[in-house]
N, C-alpha and C positions, 0 to 999 in steps of 0.2 A: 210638370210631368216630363215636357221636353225636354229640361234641363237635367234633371236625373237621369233619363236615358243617353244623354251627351257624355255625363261625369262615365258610366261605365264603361260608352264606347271609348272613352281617353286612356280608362286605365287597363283595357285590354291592348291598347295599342302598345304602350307602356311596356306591361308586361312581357308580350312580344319580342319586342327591343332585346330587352334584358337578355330573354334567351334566348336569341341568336347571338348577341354578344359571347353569353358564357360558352355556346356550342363550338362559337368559332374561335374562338383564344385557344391558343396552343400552349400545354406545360412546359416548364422548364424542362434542359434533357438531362440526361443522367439519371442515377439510382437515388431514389430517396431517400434520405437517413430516416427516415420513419418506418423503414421495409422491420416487417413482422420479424421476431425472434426466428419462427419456422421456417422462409425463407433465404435466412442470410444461412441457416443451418444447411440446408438442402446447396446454397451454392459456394459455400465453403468446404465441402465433405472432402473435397481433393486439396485442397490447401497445407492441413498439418499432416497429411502422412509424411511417411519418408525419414528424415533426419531429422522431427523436429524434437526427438524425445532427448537428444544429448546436444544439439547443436541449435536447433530451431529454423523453423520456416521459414525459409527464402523467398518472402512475398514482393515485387514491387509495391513500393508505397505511392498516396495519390499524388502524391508530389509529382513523381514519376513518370506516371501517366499520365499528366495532367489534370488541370480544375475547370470547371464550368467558372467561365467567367461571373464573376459578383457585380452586376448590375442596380444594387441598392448605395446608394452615395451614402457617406458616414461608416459603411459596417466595414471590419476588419476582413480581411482574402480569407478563403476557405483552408488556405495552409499556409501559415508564417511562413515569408523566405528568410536567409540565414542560415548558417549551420547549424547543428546538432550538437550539443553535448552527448561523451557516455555516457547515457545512463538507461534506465529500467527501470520501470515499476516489477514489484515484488511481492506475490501474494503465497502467504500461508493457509492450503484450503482443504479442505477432504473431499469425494468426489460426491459427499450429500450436500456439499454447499454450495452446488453448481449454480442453481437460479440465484440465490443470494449473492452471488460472485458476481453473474451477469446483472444485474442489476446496480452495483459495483464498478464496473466494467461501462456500463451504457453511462453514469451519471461521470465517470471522467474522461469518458471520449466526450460525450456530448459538450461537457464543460473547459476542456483544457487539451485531449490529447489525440482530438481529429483535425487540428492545427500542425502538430508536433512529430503525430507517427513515431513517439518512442516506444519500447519495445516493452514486453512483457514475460515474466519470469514466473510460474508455479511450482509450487514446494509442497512434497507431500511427503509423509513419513509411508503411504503405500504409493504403488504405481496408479495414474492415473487413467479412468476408465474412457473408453470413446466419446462416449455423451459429455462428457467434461472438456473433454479435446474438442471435438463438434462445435460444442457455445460456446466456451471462450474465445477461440479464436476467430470467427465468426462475427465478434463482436468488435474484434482490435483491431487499429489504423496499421499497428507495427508486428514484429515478427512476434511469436509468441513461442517461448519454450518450455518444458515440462522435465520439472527433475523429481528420483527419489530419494530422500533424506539418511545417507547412510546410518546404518543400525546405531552404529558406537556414537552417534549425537542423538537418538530416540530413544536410551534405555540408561539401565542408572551405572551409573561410574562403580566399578571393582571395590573400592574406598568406603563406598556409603555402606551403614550397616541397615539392610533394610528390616529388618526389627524396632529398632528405632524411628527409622521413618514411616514403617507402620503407624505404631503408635501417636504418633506426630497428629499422621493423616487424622489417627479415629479420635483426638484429640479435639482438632482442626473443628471434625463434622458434628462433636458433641457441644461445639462453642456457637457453632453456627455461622463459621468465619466462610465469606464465598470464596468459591474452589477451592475450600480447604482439606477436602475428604479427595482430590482431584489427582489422580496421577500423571493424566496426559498432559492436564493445565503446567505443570511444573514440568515435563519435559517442553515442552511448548515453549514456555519461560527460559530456560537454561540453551534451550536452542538460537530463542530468538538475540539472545543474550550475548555468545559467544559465534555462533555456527555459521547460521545462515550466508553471512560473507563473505565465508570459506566455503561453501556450494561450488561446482564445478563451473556451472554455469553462471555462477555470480563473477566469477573470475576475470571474466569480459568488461565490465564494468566500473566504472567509477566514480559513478553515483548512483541511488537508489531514493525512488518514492513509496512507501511501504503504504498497502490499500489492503483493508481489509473486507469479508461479507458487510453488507449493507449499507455499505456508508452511503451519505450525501453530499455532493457538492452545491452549495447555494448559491452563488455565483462563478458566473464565465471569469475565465483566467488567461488573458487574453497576451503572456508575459511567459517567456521561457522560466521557468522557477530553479533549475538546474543551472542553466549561465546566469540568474540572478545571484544566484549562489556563487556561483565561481567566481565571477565579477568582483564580487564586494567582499572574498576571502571568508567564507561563512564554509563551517563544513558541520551542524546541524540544524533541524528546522524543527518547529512543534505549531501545535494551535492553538493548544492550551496548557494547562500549569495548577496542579491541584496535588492533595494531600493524598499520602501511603494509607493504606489501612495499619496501623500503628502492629495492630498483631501478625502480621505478616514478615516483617521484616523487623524480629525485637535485637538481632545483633549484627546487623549488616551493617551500621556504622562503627561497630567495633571492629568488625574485619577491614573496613575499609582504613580505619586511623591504622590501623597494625599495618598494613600496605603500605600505607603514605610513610610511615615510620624505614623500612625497609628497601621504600623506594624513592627519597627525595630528588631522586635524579629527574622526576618526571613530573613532581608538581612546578607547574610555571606561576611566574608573576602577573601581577591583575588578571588572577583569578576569580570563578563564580561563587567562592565560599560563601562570600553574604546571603547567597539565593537557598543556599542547604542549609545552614547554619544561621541561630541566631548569636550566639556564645562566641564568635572564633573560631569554630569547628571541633569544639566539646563534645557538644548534642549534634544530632539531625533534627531538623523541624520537620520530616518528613515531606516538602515540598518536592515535588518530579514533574517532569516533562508527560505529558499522555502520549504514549509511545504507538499507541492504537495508528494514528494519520503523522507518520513523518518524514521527514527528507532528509538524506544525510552522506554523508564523502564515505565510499566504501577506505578507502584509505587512511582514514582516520582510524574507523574501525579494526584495520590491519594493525596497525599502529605497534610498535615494542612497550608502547605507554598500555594501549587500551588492553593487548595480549596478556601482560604478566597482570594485569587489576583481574579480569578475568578469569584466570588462570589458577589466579592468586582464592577469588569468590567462590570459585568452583572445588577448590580443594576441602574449603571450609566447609563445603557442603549446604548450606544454608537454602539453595536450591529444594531440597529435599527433607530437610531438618527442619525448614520452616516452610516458606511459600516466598519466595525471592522473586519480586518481577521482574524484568525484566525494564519496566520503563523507569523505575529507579537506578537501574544499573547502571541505563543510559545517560541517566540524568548528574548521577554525580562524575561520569568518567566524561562528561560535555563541562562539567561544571570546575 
């Protein structure tokens, strides 16, 4: 019996211990990157006024201010030193896609760009609303800017006969082909395709990580991926590689050989044909880049090459006449 009554007085003394230890341990200082969505909203509310709708918000970055020293041996500093490449990430969003974005938003700071502090670029085909302004930037290490997508790259080119692309659509929605009955999908497509790079505020730049609603990053990215790029003379990225939906695009290799025809000026030696083509460049095998998660040289994109393929696509109309995506576009103008 006395021994049982000893075991309890032990384990209260114990107990004890413990918390006064945890009372008396001091937290780490500074802000914690766990701080609630609501929070960073309410202490960011003065940050994106001002300039940031044409030029973007002049924030100090933590660079700047400084870091809480990283006292765990092994882990990487809270901010890579080194310089900066130009670049931006770049979202195409509507102001209903706000949480989806922020979530977006928290999985590539958390993962890659609360090291880096590059900056961030919004694309809306309307003006974006406060609450969108609010969380986003709010959520970013770097400056965040908000542009609107002039009309003449959101509506159909003078060219297109929309009777036709009517029918296309109701075509499209009776086959059951996805966003085939879709008008915004196909501006969306032809924007991302040709425009976006030419944005005012894409101008700054030159290079671009394209981030869309929802995504995930699975691992820390612990590696500038913009000077990896630049480094190694690379001017596109992907993550994956998969097949067109075949009825989507039934004569966009035809436009593209009529181009290449027209334009041998601009097909280069050891090229990616093998990756499009299995024939020589007969056929398309319908293989693309998922254009959804990529990285790539605004520059290239400017390119007299990439302009007139483009230019060339967009005349053909196929945007509209059919359902053109845009990550094939990418893929044979990379290819």
């Amino acid at each position: 019996m006395a021994a049982r009554y000893l075991r309890y007085i032990v384990f209260a003394i114990v107990a004890l211990v413990v918390l006064f230890f945890i009372s008396s341990s001091s937290s780490v200082p500074g802000r914690e990157y766990a701080q609630s969505a609501t929070d960073l909203i309410k202490d960011s509310s003065s940050r994106w006024r001002g300039s940031q709708e044409s030029h973007g918000d002049v924030k100090q970055s933590p660079s700047d201010q400084g870091t809480t020293p990283n006292t765990h041996a092994g882990l990487p500093p809270a901010t890579n030193p080194g310089p900066r490449m130009n670049a931006t990430f770049v979202t195409l969003a509507r102001n209903s896609d706000v949480w989806e974005i922020a979530r977006s938003i928290r999985q590539v700071e958390d993962r890659f760009n609360k090291k880096f502090n590059y900056d961030w670029v919004f694309l809306n085909d309307q003006p974006f609303d406060d609450q969108f302004k609010k969380v986003t930037s709010a959520l970013t290490s770097g400056n965040t800017k908000y542009g609107e997508i002039p009309k003449e790259h959101w509506s159909f080119p003078e060219w297109i006969d929309q009777d036709k692309a009517a029918k296309v659509r109701a075509d499209m929605a009776a086959r059951k082909i996805i966003y085939g009955d879709s008008i915004s999908y196909r501006h969306m497509c032809r924007y991302e395709s040709g425009f976006f790079f030419r944005h005012p505020l894409m101008l700054d730049y030159e290079w671009y990580w394209r981030v869309e609603p929802s995504i995930e990053l699975f691992c820390d990215i612990d590696y500038d991926t913009f000077k990896f790029m630049a480094d190694n003379k690379k001017k596109y990225s992907f993550t994956l590689s998969l097949y067109e939906y075949v009825e989507t695009i039934p004569t966009l290799w035809e436009s593209t050989k009529k181009w290449m025809k027209n334009h041998p000026e601009h097909i280069v030696e050891g090229n990616s044909m093998g990756f499009l083509s299995d024939d020589g460049g007969d056929t398309y095998n319908h293989c693309h880049f998922w254009s959804n998660f990529e990285i790539g040289n605004l520059d290239w994109l400017r390119s007299p090459a990439y302009l007139d393929y483009f230019e060339a696509l967009d005349k053909d109309g196929g945007f509209f006449y059919e359902r053109w995506g845009d990550a094939p576009v990418h893929s044979i103008a990379a290819g």
